[in-house]
C-alpha positions as YAML, in Angstrom:
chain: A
units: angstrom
residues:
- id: 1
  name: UNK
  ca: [22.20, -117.05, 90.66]
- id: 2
  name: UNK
  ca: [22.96, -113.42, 91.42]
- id: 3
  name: UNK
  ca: [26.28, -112.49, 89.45]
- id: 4
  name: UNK
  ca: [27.35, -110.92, 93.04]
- id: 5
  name: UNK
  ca: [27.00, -114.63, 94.98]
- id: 6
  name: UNK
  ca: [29.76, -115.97, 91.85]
- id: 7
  name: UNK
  ca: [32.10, -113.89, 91.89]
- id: 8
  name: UNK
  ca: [31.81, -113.59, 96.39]
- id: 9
  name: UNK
  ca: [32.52, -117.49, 96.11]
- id: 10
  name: UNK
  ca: [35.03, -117.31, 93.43]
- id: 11
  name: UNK
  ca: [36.82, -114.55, 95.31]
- id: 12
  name: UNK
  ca: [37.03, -116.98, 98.90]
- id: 13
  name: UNK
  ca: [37.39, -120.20, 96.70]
- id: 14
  name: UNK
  ca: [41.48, -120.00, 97.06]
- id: 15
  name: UNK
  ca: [41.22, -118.70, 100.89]
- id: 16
  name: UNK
  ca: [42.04, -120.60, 103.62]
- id: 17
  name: UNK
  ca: [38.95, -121.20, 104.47]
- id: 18
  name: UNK
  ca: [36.99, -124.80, 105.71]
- id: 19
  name: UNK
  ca: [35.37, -125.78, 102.28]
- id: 20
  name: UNK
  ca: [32.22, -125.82, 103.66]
- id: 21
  name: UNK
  ca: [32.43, -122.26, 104.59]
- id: 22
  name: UNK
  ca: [33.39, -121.78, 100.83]
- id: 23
  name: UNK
  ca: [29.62, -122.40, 99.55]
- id: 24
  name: UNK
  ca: [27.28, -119.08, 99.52]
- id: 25
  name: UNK
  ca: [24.74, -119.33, 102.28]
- id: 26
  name: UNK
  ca: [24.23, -116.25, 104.71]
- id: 27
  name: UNK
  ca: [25.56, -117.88, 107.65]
- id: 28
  name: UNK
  ca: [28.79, -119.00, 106.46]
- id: 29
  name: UNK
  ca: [28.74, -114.88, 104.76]
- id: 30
  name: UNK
  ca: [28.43, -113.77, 108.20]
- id: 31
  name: UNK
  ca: [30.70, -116.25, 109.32]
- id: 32
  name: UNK
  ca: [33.37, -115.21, 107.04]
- id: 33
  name: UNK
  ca: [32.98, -111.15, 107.82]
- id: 34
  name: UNK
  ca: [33.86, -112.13, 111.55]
- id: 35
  name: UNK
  ca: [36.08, -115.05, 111.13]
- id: 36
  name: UNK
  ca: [37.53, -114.62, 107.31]
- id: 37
  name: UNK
  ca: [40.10, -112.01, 107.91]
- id: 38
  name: UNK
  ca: [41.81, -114.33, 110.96]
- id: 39
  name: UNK
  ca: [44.39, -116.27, 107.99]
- id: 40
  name: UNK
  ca: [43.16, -114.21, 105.44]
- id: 41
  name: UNK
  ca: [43.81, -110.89, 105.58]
- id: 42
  name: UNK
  ca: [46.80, -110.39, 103.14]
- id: 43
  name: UNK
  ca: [44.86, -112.42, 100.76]
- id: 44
  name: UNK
  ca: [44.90, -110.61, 97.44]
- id: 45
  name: UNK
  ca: [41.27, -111.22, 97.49]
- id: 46
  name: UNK
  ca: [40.84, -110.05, 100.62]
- id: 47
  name: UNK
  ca: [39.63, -106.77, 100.74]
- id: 48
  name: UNK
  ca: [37.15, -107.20, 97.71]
- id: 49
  name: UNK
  ca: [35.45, -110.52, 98.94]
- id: 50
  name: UNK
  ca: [34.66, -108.73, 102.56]
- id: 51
  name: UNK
  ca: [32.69, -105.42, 100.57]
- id: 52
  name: UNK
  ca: [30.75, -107.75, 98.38]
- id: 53
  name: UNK
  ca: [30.03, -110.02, 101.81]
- id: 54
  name: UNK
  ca: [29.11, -107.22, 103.61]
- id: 55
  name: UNK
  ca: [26.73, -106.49, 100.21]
- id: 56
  name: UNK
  ca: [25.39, -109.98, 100.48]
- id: 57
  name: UNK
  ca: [24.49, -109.99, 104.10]
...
């Protein structure tokens, strides 16, 4: 598994997220680039895990 697709799910994993938008898929990347920043956006995590999904899209 691409280093990138770790660390992207690692970054979300303590989001508030639905878990199954937590797994690495390219719907639920796209899903979190329009959706993600909604309850997310001061997430420390934040910033970084929307670059690397927009990477991984």
């Amino acid at each position: 598994m691409d280093n990138r697709i770790k660390r992207f799910e690692r970054l979300i994993g303590s989001m508030n997220l639905p878990e199954n938008r937590k797994v690495y898929n390219r719907p639920n990347v796209l899903w979190f680039v329009r959706n993600g920043a909604l309850q997310n956006r001061s997430h420390r995590n934040f910033n970084e895990a929307v670059q690397l999904a927009r990477e991984l899209m």
